[in-house]
C-alpha positions in Angstrom: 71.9 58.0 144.7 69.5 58.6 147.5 66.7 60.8 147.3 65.6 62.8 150.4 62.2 63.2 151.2 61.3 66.3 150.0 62.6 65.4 146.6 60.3 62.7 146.9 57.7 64.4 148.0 58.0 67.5 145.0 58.1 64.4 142.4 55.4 62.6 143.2 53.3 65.7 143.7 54.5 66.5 140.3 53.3 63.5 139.1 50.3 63.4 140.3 49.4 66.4 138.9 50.9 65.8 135.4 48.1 62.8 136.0 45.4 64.9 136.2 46.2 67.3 133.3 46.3 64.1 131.0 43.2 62.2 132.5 40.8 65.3 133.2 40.2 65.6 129.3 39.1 62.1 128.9 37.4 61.9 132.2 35.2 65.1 131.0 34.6 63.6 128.0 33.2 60.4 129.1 30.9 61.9 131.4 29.9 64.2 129.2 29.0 61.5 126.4 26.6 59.8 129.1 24.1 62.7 129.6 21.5 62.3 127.4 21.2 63.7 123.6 20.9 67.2 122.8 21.5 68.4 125.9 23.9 70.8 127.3 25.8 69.2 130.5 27.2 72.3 132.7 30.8 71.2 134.2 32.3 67.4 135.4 28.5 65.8 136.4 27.8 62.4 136.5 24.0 61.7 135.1 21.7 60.5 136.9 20.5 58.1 134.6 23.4 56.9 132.0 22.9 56.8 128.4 25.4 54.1 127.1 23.2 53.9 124.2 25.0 57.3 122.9 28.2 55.2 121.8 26.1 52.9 119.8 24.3 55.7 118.5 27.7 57.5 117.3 29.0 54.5 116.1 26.7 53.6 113.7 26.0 58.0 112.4 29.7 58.1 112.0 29.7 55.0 110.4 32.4 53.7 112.3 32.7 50.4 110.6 33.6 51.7 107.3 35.8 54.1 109.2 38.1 51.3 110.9 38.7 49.7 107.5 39.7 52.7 106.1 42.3 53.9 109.2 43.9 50.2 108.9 44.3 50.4 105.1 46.0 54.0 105.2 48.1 52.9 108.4 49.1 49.7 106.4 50.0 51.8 103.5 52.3 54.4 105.3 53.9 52.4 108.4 55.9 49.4 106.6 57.1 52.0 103.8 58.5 54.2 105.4 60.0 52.1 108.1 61.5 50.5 105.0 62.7 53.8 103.5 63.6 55.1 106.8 65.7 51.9 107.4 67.3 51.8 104.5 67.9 55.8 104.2 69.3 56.0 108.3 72.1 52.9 107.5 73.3 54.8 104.6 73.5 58.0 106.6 73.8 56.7 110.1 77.2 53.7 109.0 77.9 53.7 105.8 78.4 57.3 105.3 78.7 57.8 101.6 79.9 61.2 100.0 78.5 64.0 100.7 76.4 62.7 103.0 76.6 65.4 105.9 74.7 67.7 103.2 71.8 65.2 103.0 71.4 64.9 106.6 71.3 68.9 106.8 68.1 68.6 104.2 66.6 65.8 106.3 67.7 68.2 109.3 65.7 70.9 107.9 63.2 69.1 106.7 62.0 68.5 110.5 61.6 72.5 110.4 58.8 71.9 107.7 54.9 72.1 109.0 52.2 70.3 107.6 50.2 73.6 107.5 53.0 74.9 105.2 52.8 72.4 102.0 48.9 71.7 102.3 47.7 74.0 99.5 51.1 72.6 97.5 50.1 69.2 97.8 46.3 69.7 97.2 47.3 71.2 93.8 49.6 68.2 93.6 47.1 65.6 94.3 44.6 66.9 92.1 47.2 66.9 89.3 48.0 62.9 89.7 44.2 62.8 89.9 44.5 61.3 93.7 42.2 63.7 95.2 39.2 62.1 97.1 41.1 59.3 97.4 43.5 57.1 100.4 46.4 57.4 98.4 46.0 61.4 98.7 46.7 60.7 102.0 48.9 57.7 101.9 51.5 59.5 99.6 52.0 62.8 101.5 52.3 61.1 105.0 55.8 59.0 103.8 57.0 61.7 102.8 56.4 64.2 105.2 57.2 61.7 108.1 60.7 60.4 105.9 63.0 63.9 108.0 61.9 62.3 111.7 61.9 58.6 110.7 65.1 58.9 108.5 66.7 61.0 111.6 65.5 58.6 114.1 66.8 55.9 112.6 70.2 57.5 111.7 70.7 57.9 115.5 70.6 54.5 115.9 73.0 53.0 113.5 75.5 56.0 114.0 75.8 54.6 117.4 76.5 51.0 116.2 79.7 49.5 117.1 81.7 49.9 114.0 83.7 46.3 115.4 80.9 44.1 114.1 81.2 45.6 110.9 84.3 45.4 110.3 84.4 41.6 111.5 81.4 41.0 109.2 84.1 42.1 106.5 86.8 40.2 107.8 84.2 37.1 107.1 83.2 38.3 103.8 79.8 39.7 103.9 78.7 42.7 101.7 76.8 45.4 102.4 73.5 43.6 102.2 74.5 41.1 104.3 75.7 43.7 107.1 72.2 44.9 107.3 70.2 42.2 107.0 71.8 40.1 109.1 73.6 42.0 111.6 72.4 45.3 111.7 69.0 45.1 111.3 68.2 42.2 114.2 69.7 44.8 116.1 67.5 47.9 115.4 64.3 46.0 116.5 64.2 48.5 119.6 64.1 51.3 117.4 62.1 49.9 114.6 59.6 49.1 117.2 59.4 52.6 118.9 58.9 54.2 115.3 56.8 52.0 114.1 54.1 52.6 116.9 54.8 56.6 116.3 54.2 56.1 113.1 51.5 54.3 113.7 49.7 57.3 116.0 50.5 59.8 114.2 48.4 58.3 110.7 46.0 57.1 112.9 45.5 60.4 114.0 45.8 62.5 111.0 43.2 65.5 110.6 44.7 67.8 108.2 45.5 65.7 105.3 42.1 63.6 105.2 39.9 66.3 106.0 41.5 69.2 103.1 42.1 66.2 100.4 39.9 63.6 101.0 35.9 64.6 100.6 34.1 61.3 100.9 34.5 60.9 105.3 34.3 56.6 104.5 37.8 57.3 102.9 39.3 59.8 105.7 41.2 58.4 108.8 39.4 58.3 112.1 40.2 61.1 113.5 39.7 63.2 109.7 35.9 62.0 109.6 35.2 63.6 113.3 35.0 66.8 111.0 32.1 65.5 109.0 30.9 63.9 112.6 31.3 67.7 113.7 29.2 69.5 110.8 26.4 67.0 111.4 26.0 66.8 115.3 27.8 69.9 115.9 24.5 70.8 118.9 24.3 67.5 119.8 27.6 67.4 122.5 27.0 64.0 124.3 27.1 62.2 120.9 29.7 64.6 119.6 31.9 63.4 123.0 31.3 59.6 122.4 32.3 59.8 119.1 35.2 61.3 120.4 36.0 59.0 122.7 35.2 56.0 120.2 38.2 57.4 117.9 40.3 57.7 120.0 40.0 54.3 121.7 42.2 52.4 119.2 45.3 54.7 119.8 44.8 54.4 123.5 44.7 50.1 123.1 47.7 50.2 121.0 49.7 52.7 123.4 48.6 50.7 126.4 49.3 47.1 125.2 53.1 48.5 123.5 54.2 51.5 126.0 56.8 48.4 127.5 58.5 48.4 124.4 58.1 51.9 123.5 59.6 53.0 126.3 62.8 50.4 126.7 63.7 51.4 123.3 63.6 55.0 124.6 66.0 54.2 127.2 68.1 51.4 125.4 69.0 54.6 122.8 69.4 56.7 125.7 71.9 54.2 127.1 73.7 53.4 123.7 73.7 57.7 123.2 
């Protein structure tokens, strides 16, 4: 299919200007975090004189250290279970398709209809009932569940498109159940394992809500939770307020960058499959 040139020319414009809506934001804040502290910088100036010393300065206020440890421990508590959950949950719905099981993926269906906003007062009642409050697992817990309708969902896509063929041979050859998806189906949803996994991974590493409403010590938050304490206490100072900023969101923006290959040929190799 060959495009002409003014569809080229309307695409790439598009493009280009989709580029700057997502790269303006950062470019503003880097500037910004180079002006010196406690001042006011008016619109998209670059100093005169740069003050790189305003990202060592925000990362050791917002103790960033202490931070880090604390996003990797919450990530490695949510990501692998409910991949594993998810998994397990989307084969069951997705190819073995017990009974009833176009009711359950209604309630999963639903559940994608659910806001965070809507259960936090729920779950900080909760939380403070198990005693978790103040703690990672108050925001460990909440996350695998609330992210269990998109993961379970996303997954069920996936093995509801799987040739039913290489189940049926697996049968023929006498493997149960467990075999069938640990040996067969399972190497095969790497793609979409992959893809979820560095959602999964975002989103928890980005988590405000949860860690800043159930979680009061900012050394136990996720990054992105202790910017509200980083807030309250440099809330005039902008420049350091903006390096933070930028300091917190660094790690996402590695992780996108180094996986957004794989991320995005799983995208299209369920596209393809769909």
């Amino acid at each position: 299919m060959i495009a002409s040139r003014q569809e080229k020319w309307v695409g790439n414009s598009l493009l280009v200007l989709l580029m700057a809506v997502t790269i303006i934001p950062f470019l503003t804040l880097f500037v910004t975090a180079l002006h010196p502290a406690g001042t006011y910088p008016s619109g998209l100036e670059w100093p005169e004189e740069p003050h790189w010393e305003n990202f060592a300065a925000a990362f050791q206020s917002a103790k960033m250290g202490k931070l880090l440890l604390s996003s990797a421990l919450i990530v490695l508590g949510v990501v692998p279970v409910a991949l594993l959950i998810a998994t397990l949950a989307g084969f069951a719905l997705g190819h073995l398709r017990p009974p009833g099981h176009r009711w359950i993926f209604l309630t999963f269906l639903l559940g994608l209809t659910l806001p965070f906003q809507g259960v936090i007062v729920p779950l900080y009642y909760q939380m403070r009932e198990f005693g978790l409050l103040n703690t990672r697992w108050a925001i460990i817990l909440p996350l695998i569940g609330l992210y269990m309708p998109f993961a379970v969902m996303w997954m069920r896509a996936h093995f509801v498109n799987m040739p039913t063929d290489l189940s049926e041979a697996a049968r023929m050859d006498g493997a149960n159940t467990w075999s069938l998806f640990t040996k067969i189906h399972l190497p095969l949803s790497m793609p979409a394992l992959s893809s979820l996994a560095i959602l999964l991974f975002l989103w928890t590493w980005n988590q405000f809500l949860l860690a800043v409403v159930l979680v009061d010590d900012s050394t136990k938050r996720t990054m992105a939770g202790a910017l509200g304490a980083f807030q309250g206490q440099y809330g005039t100072d902008i420049p350091l307020l903006c390096a933070g900023s930028i300091l917190i969101l660094t790690p996402t923006l590695i992780v996108f960058l180094v996986f957004q290959r794989q991320f995005v040929s799983a995208l299209l190799q369920g596209a393809i499959k769909g």
